[in-house]
N, C-alpha and C positions, 0 to 999 in steps of 0.2 A: 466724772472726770475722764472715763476710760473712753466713750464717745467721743468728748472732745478732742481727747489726743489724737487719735483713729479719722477723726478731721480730718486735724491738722497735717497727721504725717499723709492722706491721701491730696490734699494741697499742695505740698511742699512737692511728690513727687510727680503728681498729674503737671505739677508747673515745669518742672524740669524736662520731663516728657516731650510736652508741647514747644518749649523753647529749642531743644533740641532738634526737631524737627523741622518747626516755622521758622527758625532764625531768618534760615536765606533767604526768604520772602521779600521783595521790593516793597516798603511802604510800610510793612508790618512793625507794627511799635512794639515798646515792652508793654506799653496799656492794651495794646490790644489781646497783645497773649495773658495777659494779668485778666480780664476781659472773659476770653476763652476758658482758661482754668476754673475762674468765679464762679461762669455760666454749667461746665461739664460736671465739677464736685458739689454743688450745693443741691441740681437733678440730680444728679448719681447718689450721692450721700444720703439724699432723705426718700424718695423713690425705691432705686434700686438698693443698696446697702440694708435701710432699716425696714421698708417695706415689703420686698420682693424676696429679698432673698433667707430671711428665715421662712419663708413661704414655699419656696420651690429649693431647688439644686442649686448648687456652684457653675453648675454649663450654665442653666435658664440666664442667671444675675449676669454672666460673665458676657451674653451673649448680646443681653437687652445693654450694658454697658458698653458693650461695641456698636449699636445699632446707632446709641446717644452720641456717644466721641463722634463716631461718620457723620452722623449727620449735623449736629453743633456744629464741629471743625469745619464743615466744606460754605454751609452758609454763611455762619458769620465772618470767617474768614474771607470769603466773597464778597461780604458785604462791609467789611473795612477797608478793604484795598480797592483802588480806584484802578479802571486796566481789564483790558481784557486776557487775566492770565487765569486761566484753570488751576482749580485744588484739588483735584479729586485723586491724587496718586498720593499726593501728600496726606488727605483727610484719612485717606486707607491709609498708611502709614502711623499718622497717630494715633488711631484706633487701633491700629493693632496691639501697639506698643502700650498704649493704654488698658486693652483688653487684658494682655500678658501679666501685665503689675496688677492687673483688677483679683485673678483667679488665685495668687498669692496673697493677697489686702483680704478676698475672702472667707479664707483657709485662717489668716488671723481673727477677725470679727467673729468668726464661730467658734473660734479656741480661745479668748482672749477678752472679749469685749460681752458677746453674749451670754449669756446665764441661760442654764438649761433649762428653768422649769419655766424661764420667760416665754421661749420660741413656740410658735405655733407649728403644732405637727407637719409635715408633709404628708399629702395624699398621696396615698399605695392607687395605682390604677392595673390591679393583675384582677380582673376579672376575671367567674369564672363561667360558663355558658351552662345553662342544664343540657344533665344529662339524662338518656333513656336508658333500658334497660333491653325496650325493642324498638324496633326501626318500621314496621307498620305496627298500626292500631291494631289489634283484635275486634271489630265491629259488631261481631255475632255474640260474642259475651256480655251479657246486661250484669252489670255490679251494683247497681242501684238498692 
């Protein structure tokens, strides 16, 4: 049940989001943003939210969910409206906005929704290099 709410409430606001941004749009229906939304949370949601991001950090999820909203938003939208009017101020806009409410949405799924002994660790990457002790060989010394 705690999945499905976490949906829903990223539904409810990814839709508000986009509405707010795309309203002014010439041609742009409610179904087409009902459309948008559908297409951004059901990728987002099962992708990035339950896949990706107890996998990596909150930037990685937050980032790959911006990269999604940009590019969903400017195509499909492009590809609903008839006209030659560019989206691309506005796709950046709703990604942003989108992004912003992602990194909060989150900060709840891993307080809220995840269980701890579920999530798959993150990889630590602090390698460390070897080290010597001297900086040329000894050649003439046989240790054999």
């Amino acid at each position: 049940m705690k999945y499905v709410s976490a949906f829903l409430l990223k539904l409810v606001v990814t839709f508000l989001i986009l509405y707010t941004v795309l309203a002014g749009i010439q041609n742009l229906t409610m179904g087409s943003i009902i459309a948008l939304t559908g297409v951004i949370v059901l990728i987002g949601y099962l992708l990035g939210d339950l896949y990706l991001l107890p996998r990596t950090t909150n930037g990685w999820a937050v980032l790959a969910d911006f990269g999604l909203s940009s590019i969903v938003v400017y195509f499909l939208s492009s590809a609903m409206v008839t006209g030659s009017q560019t989206f691309l101020v506005r796709s950046f806009v709703a990604a942003v906005a989108v992004s912003s409410f992602e990194w909060f949405f989150h900060r709840h799924l891993r307080k809220n929704v995840f269980s701890p002994e579920s999530s798959v660790p993150v990889y630590r990457q602090d390698y460390q290099t070897e080290a010597s002790e001297e900086f040329q060989p000894d050649l003439e010394r046989d240790e054999r």
